[in-house]
C-alpha positions in Angstrom: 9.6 33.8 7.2 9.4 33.2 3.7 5.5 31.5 2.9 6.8 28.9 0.5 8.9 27.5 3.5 5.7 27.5 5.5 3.8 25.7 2.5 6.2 23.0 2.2 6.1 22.1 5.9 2.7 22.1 6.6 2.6 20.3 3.3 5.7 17.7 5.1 3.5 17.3 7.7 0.1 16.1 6.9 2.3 14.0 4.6 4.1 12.6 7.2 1.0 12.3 9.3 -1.0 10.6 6.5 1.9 7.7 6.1 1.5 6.8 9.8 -2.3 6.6 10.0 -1.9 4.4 6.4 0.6 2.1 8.5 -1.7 1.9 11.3 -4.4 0.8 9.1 -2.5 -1.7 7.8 -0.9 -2.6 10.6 -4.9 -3.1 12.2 -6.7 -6.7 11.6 -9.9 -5.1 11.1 -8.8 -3.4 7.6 -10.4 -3.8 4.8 -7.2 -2.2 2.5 
């Protein structure tokens, strides 16, 4: 497995994980965005 591949998805990842938690604070009354 080439580690550029492996890079790029972890990278996709906590990217992807980062959006949802920003929606969910958003989403939440008690933000202070």
């Amino acid at each position: 497995m080439d580690i550029g591949q492996l890079v790029i998805g972890l990278a996709g990842m906590l990217l992807g994980a980062v959006c949802v938690v920003a929606a969910l604070r958003a989403r939440s009354p008690g933000s202070h965005a």
